[in-house]
C-alpha beads as a LAMMPS data file, in Angstrom:
LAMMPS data file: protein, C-alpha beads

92 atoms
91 bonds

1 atom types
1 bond types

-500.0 500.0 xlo xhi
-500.0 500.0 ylo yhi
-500.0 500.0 zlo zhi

Masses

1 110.0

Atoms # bond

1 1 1 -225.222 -85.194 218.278
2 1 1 -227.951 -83.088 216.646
3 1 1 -228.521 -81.344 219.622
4 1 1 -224.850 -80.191 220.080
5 1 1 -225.013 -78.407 216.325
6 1 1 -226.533 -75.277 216.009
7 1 1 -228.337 -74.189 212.844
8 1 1 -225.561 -72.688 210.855
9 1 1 -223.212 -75.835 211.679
10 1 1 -222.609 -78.880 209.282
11 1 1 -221.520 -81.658 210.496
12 1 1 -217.860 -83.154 209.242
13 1 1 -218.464 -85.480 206.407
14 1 1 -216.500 -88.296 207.918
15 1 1 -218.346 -88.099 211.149
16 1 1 -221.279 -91.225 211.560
17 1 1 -224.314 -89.401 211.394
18 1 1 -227.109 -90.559 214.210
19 1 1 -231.096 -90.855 212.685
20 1 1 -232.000 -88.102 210.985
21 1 1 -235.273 -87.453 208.969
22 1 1 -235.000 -88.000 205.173
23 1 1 -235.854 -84.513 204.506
24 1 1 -232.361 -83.433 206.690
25 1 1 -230.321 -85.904 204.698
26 1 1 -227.598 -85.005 202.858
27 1 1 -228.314 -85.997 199.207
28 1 1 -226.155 -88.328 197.218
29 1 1 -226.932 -87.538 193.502
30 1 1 -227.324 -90.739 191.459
31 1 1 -224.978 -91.670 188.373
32 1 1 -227.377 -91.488 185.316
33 1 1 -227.252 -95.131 184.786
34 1 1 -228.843 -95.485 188.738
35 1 1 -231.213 -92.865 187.150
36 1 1 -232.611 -94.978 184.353
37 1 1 -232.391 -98.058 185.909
38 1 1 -234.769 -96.562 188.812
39 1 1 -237.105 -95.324 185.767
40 1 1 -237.030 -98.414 183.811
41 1 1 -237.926 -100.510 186.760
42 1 1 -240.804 -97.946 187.658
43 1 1 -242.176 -97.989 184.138
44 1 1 -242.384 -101.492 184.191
45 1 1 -244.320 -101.916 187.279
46 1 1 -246.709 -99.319 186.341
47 1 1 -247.310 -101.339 183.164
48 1 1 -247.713 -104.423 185.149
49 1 1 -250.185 -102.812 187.018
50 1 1 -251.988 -101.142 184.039
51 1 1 -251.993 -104.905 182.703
52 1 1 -253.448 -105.978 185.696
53 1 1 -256.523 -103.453 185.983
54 1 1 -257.035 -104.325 182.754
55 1 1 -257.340 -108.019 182.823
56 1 1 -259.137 -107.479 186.431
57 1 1 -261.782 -105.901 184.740
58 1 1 -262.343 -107.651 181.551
59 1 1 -262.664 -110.969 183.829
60 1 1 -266.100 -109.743 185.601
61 1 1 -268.492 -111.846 184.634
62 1 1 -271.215 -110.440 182.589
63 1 1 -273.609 -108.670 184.763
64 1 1 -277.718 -109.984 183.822
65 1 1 -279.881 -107.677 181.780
66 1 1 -282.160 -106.819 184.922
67 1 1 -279.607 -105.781 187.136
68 1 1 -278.325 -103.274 184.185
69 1 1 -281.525 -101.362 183.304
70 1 1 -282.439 -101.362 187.165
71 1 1 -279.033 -99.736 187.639
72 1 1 -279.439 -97.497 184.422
73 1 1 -283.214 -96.336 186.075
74 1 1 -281.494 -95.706 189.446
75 1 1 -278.990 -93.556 187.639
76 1 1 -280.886 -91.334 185.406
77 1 1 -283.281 -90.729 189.057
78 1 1 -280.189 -89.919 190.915
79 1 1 -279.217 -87.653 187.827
80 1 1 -282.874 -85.589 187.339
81 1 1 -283.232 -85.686 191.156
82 1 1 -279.326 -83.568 191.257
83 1 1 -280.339 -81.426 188.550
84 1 1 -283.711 -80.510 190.393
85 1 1 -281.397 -79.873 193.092
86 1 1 -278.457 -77.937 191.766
87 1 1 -281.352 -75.729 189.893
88 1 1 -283.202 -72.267 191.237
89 1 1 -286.304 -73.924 190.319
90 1 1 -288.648 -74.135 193.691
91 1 1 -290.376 -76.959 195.141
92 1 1 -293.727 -76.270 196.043

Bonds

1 1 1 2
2 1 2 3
3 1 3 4
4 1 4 5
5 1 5 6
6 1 6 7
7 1 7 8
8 1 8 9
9 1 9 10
10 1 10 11
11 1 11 12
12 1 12 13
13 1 13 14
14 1 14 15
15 1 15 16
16 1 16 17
17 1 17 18
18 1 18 19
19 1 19 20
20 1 20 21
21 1 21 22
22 1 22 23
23 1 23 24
24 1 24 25
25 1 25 26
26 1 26 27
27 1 27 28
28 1 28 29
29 1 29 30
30 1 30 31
31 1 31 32
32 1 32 33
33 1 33 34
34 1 34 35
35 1 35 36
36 1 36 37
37 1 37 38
38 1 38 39
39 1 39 40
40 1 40 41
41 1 41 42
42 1 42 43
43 1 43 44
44 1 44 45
45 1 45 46
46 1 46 47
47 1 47 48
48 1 48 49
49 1 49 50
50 1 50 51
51 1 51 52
52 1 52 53
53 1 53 54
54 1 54 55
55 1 55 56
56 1 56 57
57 1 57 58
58 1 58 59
59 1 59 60
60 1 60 61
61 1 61 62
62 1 62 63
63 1 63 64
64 1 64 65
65 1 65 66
66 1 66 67
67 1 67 68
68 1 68 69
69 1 69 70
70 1 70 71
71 1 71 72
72 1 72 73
73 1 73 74
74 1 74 75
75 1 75 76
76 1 76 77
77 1 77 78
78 1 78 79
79 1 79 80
80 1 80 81
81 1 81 82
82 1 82 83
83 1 83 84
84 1 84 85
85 1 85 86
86 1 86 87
87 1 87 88
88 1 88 89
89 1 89 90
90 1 90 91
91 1 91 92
């Protein structure tokens, strides 16, 4: 079917169309009500989801005192060692 149209051609509206690629579609513009329905049900699942990181990560148990400063000395190494780095300073 796609085949026998050339570019300039439309096809009639009544005709079944075969598969086409959603980008090739003809669009059907949505009433406004389908509009904020779609948005209202998108806000709310982003919420849910916000509400979900958020409990996710105020349910980690409390890391112990050790593991924090040995991950606070790693840092600030990793930190001088990328400013040594990023610097025109030489090594010798």
């Amino acid at each position: 079917m796609a085949a026998a149209l050339t570019e300039g051609q439309e096809p009639d509206p009544d005709e079944p169309l075969g598969w086409q690629p959603i980008w090739e579609r003809p669009r059907t513009p949505k009433s406004k009500a389908a509009k904020k329905a779609e948005l209202r049900k998108q806000r709310k699942r982003l919420q849910e989801a916000g509400k979900r990181r958020l409990a996710a990560s105020q349910s980690r148990r409390p890391r112990s005192r050790q593991n924090r400063i040995g991950n606070a000395a790693a840092r600030r190494d990793a930190r001088a060692l990328s400013r040594l780095r990023h610097s025109n300073a030489w090594l010798w």
